[in-house]
N, CA, C and O atoms as CSV, one atom per row, in Angstrom:
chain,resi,resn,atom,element,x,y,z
A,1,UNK,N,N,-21.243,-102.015,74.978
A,1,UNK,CA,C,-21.106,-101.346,73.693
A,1,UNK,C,C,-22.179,-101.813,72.720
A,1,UNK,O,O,-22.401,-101.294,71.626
A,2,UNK,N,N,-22.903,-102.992,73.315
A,2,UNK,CA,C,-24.051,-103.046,72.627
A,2,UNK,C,C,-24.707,-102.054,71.946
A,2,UNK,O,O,-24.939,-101.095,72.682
A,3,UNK,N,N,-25.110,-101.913,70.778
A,3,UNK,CA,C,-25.633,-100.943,69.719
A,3,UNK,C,C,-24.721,-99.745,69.473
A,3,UNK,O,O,-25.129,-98.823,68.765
A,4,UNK,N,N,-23.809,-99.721,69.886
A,4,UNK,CA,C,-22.734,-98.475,69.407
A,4,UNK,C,C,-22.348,-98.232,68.200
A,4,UNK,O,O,-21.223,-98.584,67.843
A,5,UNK,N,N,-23.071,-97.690,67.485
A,5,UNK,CA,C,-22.363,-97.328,65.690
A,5,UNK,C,C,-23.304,-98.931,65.031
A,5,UNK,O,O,-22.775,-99.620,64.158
A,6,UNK,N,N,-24.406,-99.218,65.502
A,6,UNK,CA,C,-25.158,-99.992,64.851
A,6,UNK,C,C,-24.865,-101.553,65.045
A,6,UNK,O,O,-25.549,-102.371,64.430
A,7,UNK,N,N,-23.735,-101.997,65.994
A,7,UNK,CA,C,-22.911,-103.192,65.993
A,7,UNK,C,C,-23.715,-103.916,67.423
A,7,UNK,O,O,-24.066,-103.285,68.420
A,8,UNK,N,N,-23.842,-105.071,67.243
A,8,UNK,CA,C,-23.863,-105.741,68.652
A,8,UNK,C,C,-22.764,-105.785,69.443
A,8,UNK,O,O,-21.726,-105.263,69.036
A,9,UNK,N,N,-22.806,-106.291,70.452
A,9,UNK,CA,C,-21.899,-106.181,71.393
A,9,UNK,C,C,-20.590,-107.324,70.893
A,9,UNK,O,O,-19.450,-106.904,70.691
A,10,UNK,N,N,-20.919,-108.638,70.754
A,10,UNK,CA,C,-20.495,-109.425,70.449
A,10,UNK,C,C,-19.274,-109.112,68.874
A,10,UNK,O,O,-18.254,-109.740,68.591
A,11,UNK,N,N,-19.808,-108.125,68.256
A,11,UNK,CA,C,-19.338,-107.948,66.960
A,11,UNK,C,C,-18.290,-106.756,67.750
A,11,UNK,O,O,-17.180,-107.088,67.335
A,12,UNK,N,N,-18.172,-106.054,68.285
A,12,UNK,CA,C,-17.068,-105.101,68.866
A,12,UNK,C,C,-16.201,-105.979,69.514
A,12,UNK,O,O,-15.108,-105.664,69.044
A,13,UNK,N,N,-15.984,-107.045,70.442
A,13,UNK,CA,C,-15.312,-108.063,70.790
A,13,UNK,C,C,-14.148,-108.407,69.833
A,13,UNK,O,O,-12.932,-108.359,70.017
A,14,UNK,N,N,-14.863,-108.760,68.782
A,14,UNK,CA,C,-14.011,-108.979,67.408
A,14,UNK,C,C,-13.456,-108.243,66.701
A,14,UNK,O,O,-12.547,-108.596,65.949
A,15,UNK,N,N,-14.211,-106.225,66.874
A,15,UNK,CA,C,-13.602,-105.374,65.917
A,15,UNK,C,C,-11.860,-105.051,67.214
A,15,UNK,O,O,-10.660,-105.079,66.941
A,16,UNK,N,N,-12.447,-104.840,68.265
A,16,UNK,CA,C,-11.459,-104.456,69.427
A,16,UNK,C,C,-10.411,-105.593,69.413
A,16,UNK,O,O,-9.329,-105.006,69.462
A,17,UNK,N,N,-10.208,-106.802,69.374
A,17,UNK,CA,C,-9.455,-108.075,68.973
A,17,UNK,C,C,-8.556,-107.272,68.075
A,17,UNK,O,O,-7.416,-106.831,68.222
A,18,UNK,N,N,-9.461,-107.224,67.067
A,18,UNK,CA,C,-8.780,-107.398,65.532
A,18,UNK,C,C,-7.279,-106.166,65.412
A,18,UNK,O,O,-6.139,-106.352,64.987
A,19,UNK,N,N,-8.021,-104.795,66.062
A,19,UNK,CA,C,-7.165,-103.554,65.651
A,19,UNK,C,C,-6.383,-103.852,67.237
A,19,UNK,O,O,-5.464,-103.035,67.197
A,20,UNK,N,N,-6.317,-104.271,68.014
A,20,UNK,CA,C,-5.306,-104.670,69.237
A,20,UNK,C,C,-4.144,-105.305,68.345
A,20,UNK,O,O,-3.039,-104.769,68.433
A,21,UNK,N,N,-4.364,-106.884,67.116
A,21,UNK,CA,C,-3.601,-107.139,67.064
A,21,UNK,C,C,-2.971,-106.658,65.892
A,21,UNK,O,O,-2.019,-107.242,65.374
A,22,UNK,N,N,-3.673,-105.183,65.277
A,22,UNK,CA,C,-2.734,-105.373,64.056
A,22,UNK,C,C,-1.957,-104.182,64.538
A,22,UNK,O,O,-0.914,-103.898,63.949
A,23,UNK,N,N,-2.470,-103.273,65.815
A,23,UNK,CA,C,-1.376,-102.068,66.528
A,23,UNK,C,C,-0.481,-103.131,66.773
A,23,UNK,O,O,0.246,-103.192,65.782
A,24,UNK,N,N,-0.221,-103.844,67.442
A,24,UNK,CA,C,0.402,-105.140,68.391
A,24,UNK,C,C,1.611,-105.311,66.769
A,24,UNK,O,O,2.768,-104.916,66.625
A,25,UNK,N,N,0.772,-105.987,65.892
A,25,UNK,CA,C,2.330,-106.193,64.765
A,25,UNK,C,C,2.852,-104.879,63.956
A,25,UNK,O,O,3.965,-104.882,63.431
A,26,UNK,N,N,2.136,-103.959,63.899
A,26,UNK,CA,C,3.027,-102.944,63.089
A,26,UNK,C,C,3.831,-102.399,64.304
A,26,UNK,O,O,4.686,-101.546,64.066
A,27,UNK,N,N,3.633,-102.825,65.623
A,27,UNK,CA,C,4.765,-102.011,66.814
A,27,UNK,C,C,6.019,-103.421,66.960
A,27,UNK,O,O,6.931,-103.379,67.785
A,28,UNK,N,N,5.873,-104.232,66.286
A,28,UNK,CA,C,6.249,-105.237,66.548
A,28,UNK,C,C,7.474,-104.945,65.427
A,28,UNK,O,O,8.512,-105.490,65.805
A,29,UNK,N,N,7.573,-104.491,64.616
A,29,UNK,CA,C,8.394,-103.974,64.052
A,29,UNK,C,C,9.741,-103.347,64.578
A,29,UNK,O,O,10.832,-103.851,64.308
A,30,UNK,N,N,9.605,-102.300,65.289
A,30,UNK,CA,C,10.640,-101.931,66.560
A,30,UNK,C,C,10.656,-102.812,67.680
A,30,UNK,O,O,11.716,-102.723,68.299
A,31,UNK,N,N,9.877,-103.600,68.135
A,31,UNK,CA,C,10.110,-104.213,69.283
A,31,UNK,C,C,11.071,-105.473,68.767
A,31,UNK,O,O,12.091,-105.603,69.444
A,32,UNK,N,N,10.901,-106.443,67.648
A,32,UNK,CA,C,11.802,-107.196,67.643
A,32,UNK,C,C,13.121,-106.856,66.933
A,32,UNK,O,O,13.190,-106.051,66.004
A,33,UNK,N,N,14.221,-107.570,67.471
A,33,UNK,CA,C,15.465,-107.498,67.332
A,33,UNK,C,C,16.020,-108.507,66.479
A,33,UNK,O,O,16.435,-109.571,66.937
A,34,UNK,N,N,16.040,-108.301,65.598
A,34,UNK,CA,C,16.656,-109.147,63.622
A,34,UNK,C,C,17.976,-109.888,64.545
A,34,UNK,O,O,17.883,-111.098,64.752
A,35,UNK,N,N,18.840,-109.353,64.929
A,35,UNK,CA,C,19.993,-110.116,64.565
A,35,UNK,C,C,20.835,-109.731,66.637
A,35,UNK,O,O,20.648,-108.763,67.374
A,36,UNK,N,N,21.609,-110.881,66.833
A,36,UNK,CA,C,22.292,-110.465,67.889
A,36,UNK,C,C,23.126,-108.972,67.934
A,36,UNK,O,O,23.003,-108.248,68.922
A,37,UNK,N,N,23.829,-108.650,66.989
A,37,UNK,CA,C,24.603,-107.959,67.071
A,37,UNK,C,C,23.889,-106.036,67.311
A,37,UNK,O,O,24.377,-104.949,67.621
A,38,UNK,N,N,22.886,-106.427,67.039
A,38,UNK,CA,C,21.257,-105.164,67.165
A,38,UNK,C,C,21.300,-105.391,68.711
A,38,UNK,O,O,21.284,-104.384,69.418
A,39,UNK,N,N,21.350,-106.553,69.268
A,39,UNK,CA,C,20.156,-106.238,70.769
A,39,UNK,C,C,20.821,-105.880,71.484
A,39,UNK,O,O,21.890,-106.382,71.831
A,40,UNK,N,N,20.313,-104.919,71.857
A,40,UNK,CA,C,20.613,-104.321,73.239
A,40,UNK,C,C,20.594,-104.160,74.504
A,40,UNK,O,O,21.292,-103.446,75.224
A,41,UNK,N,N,19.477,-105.097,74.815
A,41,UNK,CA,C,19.730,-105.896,76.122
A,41,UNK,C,C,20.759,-107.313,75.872
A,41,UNK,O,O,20.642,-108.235,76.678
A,42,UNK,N,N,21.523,-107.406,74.996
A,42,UNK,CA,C,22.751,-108.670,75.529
A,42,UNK,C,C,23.803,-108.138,76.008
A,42,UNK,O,O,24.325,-107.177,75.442
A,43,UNK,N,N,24.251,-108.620,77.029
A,43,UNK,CA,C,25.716,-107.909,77.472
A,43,UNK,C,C,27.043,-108.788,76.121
A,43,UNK,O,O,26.669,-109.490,75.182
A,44,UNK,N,N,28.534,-108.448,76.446
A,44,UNK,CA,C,29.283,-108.747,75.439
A,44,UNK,C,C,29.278,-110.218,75.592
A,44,UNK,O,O,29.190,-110.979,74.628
A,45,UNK,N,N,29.353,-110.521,76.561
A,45,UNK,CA,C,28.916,-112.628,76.525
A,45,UNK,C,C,28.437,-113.070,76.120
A,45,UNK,O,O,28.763,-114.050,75.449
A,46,UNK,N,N,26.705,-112.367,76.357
A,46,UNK,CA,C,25.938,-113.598,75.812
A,46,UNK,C,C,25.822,-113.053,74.375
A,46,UNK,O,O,25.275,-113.856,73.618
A,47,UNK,N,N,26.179,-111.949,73.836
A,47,UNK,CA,C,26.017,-111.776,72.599
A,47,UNK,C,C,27.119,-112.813,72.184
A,47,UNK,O,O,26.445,-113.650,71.583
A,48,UNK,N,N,27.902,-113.075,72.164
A,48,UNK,CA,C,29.578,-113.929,71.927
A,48,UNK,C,C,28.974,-115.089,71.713
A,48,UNK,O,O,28.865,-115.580,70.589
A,49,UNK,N,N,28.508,-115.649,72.836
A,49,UNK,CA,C,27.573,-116.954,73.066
A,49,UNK,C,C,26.363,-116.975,72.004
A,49,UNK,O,O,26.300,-117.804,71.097
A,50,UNK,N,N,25.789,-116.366,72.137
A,50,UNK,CA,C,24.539,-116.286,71.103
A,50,UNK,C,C,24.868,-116.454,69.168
A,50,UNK,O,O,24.293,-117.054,68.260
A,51,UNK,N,N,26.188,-115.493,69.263
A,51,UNK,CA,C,26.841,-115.514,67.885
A,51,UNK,C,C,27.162,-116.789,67.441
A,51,UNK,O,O,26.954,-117.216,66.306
A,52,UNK,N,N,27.725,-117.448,68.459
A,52,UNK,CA,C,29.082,-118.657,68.278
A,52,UNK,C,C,27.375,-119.907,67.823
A,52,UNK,O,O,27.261,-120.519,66.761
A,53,UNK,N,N,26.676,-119.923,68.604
A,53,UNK,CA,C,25.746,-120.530,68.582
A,53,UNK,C,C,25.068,-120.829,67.371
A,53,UNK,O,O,25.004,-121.996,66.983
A,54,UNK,N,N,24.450,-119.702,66.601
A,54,UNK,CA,C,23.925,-119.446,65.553
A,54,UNK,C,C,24.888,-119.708,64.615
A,54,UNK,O,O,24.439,-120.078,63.530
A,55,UNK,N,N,26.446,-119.600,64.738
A,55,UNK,CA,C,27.139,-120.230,63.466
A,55,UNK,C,C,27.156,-121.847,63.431
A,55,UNK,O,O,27.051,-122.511,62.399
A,56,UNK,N,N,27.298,-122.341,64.675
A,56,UNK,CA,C,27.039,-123.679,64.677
A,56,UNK,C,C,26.403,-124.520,64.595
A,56,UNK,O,O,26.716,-125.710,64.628
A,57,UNK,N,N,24.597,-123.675,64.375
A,57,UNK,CA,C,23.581,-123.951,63.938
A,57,UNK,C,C,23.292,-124.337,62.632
A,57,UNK,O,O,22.771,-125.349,62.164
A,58,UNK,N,N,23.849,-123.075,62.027
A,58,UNK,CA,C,23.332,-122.872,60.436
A,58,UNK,C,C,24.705,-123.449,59.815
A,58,UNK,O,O,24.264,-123.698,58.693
A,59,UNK,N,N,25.356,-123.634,59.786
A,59,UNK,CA,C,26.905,-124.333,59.405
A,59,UNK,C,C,26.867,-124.157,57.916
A,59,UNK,O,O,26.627,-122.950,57.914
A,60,UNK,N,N,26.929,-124.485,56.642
A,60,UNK,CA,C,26.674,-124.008,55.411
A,60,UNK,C,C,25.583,-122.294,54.937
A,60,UNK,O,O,25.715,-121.364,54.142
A,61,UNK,N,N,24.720,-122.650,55.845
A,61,UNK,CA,C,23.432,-122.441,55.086
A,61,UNK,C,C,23.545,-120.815,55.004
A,61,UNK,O,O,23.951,-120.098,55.917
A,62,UNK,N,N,23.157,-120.438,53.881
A,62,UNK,CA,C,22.971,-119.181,53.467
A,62,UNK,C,C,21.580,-118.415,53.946
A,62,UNK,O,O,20.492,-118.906,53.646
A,63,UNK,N,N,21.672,-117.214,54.689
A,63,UNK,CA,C,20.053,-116.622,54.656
A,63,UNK,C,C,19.922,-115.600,53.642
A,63,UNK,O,O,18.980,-114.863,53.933
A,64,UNK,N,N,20.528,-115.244,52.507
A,64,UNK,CA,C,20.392,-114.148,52.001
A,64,UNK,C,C,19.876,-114.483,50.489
A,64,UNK,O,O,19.956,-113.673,49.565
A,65,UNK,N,N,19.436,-115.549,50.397
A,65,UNK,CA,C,18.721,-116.366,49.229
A,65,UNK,C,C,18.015,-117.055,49.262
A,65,UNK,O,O,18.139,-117.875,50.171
A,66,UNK,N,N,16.622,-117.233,48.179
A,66,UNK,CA,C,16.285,-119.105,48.434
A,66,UNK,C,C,16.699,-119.426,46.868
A,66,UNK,O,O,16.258,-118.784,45.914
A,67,UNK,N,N,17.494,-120.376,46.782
A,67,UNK,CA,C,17.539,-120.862,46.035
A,67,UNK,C,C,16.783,-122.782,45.777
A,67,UNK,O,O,15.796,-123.345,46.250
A,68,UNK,N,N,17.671,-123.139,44.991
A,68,UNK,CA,C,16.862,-124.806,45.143
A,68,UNK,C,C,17.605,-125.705,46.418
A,68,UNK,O,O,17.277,-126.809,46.851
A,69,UNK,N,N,18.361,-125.097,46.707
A,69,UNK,CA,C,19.138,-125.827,48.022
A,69,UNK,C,C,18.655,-125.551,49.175
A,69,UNK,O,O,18.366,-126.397,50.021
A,70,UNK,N,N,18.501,-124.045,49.324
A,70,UNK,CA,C,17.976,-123.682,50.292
A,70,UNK,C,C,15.979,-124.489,51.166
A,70,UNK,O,O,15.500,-124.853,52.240
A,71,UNK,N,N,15.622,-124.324,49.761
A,71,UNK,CA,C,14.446,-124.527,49.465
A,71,UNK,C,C,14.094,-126.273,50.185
A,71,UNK,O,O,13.089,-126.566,50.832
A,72,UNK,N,N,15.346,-127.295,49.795
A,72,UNK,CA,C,15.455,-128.606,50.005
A,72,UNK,C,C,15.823,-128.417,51.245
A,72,UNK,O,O,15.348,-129.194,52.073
A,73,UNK,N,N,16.655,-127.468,51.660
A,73,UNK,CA,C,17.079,-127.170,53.463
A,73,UNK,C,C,15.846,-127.630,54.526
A,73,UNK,O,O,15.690,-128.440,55.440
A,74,UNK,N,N,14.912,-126.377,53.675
A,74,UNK,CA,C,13.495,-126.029,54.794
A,74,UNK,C,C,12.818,-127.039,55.466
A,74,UNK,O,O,12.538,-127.303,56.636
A,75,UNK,N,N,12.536,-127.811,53.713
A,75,UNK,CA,C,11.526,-129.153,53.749
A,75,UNK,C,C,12.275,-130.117,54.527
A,75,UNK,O,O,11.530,-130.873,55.151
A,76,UNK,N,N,13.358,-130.305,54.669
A,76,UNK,CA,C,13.953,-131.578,55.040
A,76,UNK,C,C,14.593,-131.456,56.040
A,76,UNK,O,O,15.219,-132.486,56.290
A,77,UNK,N,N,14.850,-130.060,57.296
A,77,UNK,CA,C,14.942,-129.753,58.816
A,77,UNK,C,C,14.176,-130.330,59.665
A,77,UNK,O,O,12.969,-130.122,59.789
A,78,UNK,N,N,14.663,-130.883,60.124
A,78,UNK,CA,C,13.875,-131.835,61.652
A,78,UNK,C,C,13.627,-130.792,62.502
A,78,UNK,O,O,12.577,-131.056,63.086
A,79,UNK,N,N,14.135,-129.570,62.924
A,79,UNK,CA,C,13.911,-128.798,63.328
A,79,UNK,C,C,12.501,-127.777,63.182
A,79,UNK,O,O,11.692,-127.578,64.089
A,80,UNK,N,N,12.460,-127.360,62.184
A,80,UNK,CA,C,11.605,-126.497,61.435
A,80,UNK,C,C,10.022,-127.550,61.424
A,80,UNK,O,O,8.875,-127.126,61.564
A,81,UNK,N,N,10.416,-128.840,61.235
A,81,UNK,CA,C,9.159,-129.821,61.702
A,81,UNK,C,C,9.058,-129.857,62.889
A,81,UNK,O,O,8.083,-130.597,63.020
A,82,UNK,N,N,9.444,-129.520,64.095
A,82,UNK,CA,C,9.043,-129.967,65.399
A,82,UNK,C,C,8.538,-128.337,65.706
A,82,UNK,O,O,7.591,-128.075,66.448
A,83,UNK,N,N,9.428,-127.221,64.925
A,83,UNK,CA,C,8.507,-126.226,65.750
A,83,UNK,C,C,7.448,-125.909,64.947
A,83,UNK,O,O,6.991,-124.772,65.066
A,84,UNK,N,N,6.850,-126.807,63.993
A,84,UNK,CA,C,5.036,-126.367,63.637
A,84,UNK,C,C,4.185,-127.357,64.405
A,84,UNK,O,O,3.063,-126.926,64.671
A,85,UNK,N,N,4.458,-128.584,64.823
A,85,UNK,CA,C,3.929,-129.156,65.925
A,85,UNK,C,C,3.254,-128.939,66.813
A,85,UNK,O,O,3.022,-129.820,67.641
């Protein structure tokens, strides 16, 4: 594709990258599944399992706000530190 529309080859590498990944997240929109009770590949178990899970996870914690608690939640999860690692 060298010289195609005035670009080196090397510079299409990067334009073809770029619009792969932004088709890739606006489809990513329908492809991911927000919440157990949405997916549709879980059968009634592991959705049950998956539910029971996630309450025993989050035990207080609210997702439908940040407030100043929430906020002290984020920073101070041992969790949330090991998965930027």
């Amino acid at each position: 594709m060298d010289g195609i529309g005035g670009y080196e080859g090397w510079r299409w590498i990067f334009i073809i990258e770029g619009l792969l990944t932004v088709v890739v997240g606006l489809m990513s929109k329908w492809w991911i599944v927000d919440w157990p009770e949405t997916a549709t590949f879980l059968n009634d178990e592991e959705r049950r399992l998956l539910i029971q899970k996630l309450i025993e996870d989050s035990g207080s914690a609210r997702m439908d706000r940040l407030d100043k608690t929430a906020v002290k939640r984020v920073f101070f999860d041992w969790k949330i530190w090991c998965g930027t690692l």
